[in-house]
C-alpha positions as a LaTeX table, in Angstrom:
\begin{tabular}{lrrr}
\hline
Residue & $x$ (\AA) & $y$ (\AA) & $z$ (\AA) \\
\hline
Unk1 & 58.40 & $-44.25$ & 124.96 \\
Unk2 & 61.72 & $-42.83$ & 124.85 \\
Unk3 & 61.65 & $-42.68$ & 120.84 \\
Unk4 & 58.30 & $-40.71$ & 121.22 \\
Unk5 & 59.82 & $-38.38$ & 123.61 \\
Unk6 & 62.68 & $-37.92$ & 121.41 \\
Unk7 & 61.01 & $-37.53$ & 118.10 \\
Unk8 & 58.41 & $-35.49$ & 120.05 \\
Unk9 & 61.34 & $-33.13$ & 121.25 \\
Unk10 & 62.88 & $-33.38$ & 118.31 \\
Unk11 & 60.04 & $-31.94$ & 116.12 \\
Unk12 & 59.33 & $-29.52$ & 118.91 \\
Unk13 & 63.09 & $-28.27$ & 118.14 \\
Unk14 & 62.12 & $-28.21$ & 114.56 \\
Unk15 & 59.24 & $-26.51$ & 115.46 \\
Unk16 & 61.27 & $-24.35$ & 117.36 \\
Unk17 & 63.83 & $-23.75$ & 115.15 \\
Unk18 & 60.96 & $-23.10$ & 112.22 \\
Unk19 & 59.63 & $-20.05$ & 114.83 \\
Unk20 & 63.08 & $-19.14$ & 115.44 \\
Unk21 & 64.02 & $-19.12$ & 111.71 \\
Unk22 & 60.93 & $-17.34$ & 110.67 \\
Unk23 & 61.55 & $-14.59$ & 113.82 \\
Unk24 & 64.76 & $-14.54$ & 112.71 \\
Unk25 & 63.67 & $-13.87$ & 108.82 \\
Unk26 & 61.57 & $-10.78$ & 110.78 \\
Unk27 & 64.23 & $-9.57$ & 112.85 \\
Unk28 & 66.45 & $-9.46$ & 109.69 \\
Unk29 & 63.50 & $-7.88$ & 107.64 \\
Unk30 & 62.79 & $-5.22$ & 110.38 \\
Unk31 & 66.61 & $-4.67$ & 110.61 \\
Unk32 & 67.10 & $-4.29$ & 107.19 \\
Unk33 & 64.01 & $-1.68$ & 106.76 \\
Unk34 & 65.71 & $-0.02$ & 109.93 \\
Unk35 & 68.90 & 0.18 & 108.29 \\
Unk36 & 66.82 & 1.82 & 104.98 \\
Unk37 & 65.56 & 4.16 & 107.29 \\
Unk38 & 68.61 & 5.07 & 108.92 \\
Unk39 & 70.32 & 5.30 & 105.58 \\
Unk40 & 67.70 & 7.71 & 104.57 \\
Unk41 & 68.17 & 10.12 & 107.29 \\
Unk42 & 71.68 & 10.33 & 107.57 \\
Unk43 & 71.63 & 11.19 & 104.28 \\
Unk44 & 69.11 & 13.77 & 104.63 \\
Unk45 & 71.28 & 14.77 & 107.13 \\
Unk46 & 74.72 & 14.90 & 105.50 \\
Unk47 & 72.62 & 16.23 & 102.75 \\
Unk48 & 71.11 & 19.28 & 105.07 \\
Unk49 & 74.33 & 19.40 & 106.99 \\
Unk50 & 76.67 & 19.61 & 103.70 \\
Unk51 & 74.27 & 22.25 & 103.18 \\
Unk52 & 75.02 & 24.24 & 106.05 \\
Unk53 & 78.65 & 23.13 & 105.63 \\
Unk54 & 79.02 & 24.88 & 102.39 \\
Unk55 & 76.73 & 27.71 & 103.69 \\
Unk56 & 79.14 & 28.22 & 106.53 \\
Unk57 & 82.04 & 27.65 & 104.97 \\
Unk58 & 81.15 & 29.95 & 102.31 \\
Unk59 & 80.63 & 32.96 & 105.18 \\
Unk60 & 83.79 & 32.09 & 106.98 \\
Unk61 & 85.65 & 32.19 & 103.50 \\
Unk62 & 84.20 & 35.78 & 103.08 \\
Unk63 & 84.75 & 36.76 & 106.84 \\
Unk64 & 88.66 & 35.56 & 106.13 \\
Unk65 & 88.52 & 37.35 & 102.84 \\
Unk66 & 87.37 & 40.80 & 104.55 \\
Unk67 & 89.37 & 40.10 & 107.68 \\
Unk68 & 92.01 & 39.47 & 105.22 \\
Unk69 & 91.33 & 42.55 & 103.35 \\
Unk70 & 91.95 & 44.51 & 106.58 \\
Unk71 & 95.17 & 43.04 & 107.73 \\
Unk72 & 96.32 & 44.02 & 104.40 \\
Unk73 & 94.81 & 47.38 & 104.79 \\
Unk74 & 96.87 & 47.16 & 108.45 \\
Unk75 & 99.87 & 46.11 & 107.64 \\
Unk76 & 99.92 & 48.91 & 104.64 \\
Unk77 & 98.94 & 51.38 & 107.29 \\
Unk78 & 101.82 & 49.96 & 109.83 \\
Unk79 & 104.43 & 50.62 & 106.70 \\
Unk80 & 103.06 & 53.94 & 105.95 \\
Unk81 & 103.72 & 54.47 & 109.54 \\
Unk82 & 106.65 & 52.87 & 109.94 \\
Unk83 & 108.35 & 54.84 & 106.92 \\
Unk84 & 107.10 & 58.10 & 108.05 \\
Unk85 & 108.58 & 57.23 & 111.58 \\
Unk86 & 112.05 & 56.73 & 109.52 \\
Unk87 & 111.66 & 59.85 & 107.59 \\
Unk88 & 111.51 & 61.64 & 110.60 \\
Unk89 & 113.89 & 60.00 & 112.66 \\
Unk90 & 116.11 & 60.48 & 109.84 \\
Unk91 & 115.37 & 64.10 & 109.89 \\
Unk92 & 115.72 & 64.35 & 113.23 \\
Unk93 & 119.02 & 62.84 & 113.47 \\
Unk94 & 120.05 & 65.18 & 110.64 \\
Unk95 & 118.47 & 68.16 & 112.39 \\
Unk96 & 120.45 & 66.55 & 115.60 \\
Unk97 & 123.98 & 66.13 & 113.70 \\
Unk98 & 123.11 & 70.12 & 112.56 \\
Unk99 & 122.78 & 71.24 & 116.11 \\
Unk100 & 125.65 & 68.73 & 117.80 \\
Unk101 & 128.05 & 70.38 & 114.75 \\
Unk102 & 126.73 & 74.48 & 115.29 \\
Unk103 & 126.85 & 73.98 & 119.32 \\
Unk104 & 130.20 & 72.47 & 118.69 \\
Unk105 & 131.40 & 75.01 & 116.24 \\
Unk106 & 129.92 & 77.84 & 119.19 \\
Unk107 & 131.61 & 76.17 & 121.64 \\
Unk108 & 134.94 & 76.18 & 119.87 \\
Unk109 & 134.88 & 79.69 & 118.92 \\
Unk110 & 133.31 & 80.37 & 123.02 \\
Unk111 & 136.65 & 77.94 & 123.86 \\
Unk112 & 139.12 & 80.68 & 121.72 \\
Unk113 & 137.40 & 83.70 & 122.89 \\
Unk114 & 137.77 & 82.23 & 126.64 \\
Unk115 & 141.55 & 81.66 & 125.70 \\
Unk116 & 142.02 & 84.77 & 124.23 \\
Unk117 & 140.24 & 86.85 & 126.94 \\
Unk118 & 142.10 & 84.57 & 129.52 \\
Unk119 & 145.47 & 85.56 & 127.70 \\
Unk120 & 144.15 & 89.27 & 127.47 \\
Unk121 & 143.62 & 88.93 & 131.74 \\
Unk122 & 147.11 & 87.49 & 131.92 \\
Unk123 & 148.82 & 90.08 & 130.21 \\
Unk124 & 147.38 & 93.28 & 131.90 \\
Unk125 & 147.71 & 90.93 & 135.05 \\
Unk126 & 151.17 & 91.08 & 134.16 \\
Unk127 & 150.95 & 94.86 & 133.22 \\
Unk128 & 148.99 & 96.00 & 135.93 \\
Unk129 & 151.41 & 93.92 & 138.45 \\
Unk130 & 154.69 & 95.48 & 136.77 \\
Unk131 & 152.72 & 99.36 & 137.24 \\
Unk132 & 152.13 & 97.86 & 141.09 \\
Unk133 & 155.96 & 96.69 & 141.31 \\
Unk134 & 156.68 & 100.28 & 139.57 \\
Unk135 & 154.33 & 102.12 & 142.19 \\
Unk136 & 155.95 & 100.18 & 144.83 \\
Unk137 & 159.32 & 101.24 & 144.36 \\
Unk138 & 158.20 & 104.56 & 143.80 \\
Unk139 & 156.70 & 105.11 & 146.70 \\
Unk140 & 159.35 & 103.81 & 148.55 \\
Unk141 & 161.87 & 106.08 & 146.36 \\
Unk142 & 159.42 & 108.88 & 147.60 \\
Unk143 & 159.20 & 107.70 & 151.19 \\
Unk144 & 163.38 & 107.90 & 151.19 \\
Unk145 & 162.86 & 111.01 & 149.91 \\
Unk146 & 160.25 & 112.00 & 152.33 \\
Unk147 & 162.42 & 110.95 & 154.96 \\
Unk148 & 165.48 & 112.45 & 153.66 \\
Unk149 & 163.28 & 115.90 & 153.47 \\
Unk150 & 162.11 & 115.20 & 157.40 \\
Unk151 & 165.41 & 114.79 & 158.17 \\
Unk152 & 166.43 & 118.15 & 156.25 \\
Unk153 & 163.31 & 119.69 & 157.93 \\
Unk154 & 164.57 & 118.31 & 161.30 \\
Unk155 & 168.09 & 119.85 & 160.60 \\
Unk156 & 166.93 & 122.77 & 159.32 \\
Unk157 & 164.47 & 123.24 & 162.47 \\
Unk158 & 167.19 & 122.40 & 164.84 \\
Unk159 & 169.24 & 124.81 & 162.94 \\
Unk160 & 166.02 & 127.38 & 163.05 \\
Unk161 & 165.81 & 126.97 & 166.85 \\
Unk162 & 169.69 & 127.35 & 167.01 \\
Unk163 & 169.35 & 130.48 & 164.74 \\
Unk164 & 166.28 & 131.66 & 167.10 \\
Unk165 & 168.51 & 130.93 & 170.23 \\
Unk166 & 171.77 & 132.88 & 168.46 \\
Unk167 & 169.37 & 135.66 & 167.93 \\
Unk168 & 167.94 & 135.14 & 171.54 \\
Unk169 & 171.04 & 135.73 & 172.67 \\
Unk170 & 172.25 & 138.55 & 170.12 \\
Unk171 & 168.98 & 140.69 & 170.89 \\
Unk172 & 169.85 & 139.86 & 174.96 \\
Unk173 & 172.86 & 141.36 & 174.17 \\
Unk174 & 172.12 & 144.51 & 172.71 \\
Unk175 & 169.16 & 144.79 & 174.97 \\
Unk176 & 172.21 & 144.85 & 177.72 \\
\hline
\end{tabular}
């Protein structure tokens, strides 16, 4: 009984393993013409997408060139601009140094015309205080002089009124 169990199970396995072979056999079958499949779309894919790759790429390598093309076209502009700038910052500086040397060449001459007026003022401030001095002394010469002639008009009134009283007298005499 036990050896008809056994080969009983045991060609049930076989059986088994027959159906599990064959599915197997399918599996790998139905894998395989998965894996065709597959194979065939991603390379339709990588096909359509290497497509658009190359499409793309193609418009981003013309994009760069004209973006390119305008940095180039930018830049060229930023020298022109830059060397006009220098240009005229160079002539400006020139037109600066000009200025700087005339205002300093006016202000020189303004500095020796200042001196020289300033030693013209000293002078006749010297002149016109020696005339003052003069004037001074002058007038007190003349005041001595007026008050020596007061003094002479004072004596010579005093010797008037002595006169006029002399007379006074003389006529008071005859008139006696």
């Amino acid at each position: 009984e036990h050896r008809e169990l056994l080969v009983s199970v045991e060609e049930e396995c076989k059986e088994k393993l027959q159906n599990e072979e064959h599915s197997t056999d399918e599996f790998r079958a139905r894998c395989d013409e998965m894996r065709c499949e597959y194979n065939g779309i991603m390379a339709k894919i990588e096909s359509s997408h290497s497509e658009k790759i190359e499409t793309e790429t193609a418009r981003l390598e013309q994009q760069m060139t004209i973006q390119i093309s305008k940095s180039e076209n930018i830049r060229e502009s930023i020298r022109d601009i830059r060397s006009r700038l220098d240009a005229q910052e160079k002539h400006m500086e020139k037109d600066a140094e000009q200025e700087l040397s005339d205002l300093t060449v006016a202000h020189q001459a303004m500095m020796k015309t200042l001196l020289r007026d300033q030693q013209l003022l000293e002078q006749e401030k010297s002149m016109l205080q020696r005339r003052y001095d003069m004037m001074k002394a002058d007038l007190r010469e003349v005041q001595e002089e007026v008050a020596l002639q007061e003094d002479k008009i004072l004596g010579a009134k005093d010797t008037i009124a002595k006169l006029d009283a002399a007379i006074a007298s003389e006529v008071e005499d005859i008139a006696r």
